[in-house]
TIKEBA-588428 format. One record per atom (N, C-alpha, C): x, y, z. Coordinates in steps of 0.001 Angstrom, whole numbers, padded with zeros to 6 digits, always signed. Layout:
REM TIKEBA-588428
XYZ
...
END
This chain:
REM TIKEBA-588428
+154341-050242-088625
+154530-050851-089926
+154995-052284-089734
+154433-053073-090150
+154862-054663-090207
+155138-054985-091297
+156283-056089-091104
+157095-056487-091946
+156972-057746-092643
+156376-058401-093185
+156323-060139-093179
+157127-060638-093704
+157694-062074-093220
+158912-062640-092978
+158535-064086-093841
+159358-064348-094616
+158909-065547-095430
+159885-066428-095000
+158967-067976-094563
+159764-069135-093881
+160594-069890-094742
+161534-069823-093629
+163249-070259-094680
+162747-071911-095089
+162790-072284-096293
+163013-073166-096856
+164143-074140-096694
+164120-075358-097039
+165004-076355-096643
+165168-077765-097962
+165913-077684-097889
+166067-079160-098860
+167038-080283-098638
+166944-081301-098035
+167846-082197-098092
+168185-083311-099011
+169642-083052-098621
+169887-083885-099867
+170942-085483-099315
+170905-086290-100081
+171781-087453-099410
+172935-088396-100457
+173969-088519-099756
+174835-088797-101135
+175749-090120-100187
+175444-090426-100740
+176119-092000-100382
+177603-091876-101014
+178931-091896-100174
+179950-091956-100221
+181061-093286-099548
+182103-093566-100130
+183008-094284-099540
+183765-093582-098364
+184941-094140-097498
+185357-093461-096491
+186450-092475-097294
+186891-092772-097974
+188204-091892-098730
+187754-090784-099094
+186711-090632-099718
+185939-089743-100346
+185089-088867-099330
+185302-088948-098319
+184196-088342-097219
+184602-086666-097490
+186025-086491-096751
+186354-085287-096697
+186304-084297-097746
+186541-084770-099297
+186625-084241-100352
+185387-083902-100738
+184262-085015-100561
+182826-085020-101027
+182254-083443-100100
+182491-083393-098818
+182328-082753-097584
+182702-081406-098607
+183964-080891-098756
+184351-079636-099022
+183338-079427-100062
+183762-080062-101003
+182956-079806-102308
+181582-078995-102290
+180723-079983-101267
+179476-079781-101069
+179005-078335-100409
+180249-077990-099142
+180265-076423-099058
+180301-075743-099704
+181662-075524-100695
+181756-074866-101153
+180856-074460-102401
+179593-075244-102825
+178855-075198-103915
+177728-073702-102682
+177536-074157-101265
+177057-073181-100747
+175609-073303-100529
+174963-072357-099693
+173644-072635-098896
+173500-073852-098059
+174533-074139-097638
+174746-075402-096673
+174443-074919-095518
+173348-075422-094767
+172424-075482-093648
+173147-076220-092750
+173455-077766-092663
+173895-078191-091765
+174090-079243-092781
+175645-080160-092164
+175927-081115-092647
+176124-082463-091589
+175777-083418-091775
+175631-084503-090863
+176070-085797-091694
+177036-086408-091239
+177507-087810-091361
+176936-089232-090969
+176394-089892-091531
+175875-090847-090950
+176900-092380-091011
+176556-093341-090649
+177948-094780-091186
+176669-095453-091891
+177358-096607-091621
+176448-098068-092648
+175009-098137-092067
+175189-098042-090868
+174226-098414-090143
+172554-097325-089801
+173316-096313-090274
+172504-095054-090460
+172435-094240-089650
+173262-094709-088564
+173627-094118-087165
+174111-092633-087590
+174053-091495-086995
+174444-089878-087249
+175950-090011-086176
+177224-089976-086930
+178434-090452-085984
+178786-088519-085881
+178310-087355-087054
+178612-086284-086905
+177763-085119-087491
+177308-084300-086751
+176570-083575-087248
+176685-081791-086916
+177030-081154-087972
+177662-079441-087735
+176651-078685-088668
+175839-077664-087715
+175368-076988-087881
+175866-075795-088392
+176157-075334-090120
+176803-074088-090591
+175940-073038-090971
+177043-072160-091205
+176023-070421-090991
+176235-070012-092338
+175114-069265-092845
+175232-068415-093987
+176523-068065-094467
+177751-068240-095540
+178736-067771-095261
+180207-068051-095398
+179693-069489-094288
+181029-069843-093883
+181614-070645-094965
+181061-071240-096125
+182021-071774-096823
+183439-071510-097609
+183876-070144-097464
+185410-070225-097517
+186470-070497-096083
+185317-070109-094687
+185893-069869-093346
+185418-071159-092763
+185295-072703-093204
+184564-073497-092559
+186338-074087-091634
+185837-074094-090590
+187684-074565-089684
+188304-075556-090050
+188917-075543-089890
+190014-076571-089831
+189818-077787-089073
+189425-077826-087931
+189369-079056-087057
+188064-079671-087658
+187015-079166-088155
+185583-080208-088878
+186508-080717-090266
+187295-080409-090717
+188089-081320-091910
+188539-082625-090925
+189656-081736-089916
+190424-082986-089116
+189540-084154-088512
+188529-083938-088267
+187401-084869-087383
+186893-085275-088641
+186478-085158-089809
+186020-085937-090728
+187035-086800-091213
+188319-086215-091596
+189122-087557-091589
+189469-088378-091189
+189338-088521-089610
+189425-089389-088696
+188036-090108-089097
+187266-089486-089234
+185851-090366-089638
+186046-091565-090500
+186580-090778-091134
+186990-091850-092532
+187125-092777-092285
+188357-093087-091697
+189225-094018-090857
+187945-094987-090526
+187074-094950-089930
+186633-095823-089413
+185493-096690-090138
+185009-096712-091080
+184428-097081-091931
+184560-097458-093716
+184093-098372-094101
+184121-098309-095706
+183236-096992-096485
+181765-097074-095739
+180805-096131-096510
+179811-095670-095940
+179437-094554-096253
+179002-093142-094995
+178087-092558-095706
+176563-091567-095386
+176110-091272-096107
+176068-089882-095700
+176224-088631-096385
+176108-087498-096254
+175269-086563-096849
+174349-086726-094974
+173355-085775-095506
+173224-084391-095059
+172684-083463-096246
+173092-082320-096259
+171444-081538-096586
+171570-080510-095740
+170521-079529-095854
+170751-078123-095924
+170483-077815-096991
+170525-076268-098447
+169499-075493-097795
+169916-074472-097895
+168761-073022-097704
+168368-073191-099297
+167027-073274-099971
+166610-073310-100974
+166060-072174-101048
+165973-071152-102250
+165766-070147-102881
+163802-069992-103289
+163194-069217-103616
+161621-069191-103380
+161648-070129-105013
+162684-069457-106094
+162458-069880-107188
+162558-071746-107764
+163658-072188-106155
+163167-073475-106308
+162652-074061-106359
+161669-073422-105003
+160286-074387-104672
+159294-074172-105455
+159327-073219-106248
+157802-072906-107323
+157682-073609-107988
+156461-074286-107958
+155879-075596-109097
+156020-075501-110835
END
């Protein structure tokens, strides 16, 4: 008996933030959920951080990816955070 497996969908999204706002923007964005992976970029467009998350984890996301984003902060005025969602079949339907 075979099973067919429907390919996980993806959506990215990009939100242009200040440095103050990184960490807060960051939680937020978990906790809304289906967060695939989240990646930090600076001015320059350079990727300074990038964490690959699991189905899940947005009440259990650690402690030290807060601490390392705030240090992020620190080093810049404005950062862009881009983020990629497990999207649902009903999204993608035309």
């Amino acid at each position: 008996m075979s099973t067919a497996t429907t390919p996980e969908v993806t959506r990215t999204e990009r939100f242009r933030v200040r440095g103050e706002q990184l960490v807060e923007r960051a939680k937020q964005i978990v906790h809304e959920g289906n967060v695939r992976r989240l990646i930090v970029k600076d001015e320059r467009d350079h990727t300074i951080l990038e964490v690959p998350l699991t189905v899940g984890v947005a009440g259990a996301v650690p402690l030290p990816l807060w601490v390392a984003l705030g240090a992020i902060a620190a080093l810049a005025a404005h950062y862009t955070l881009v983020v990629e969602k497990k999207v649902s079949h009903k999204e993608t339907a035309p």
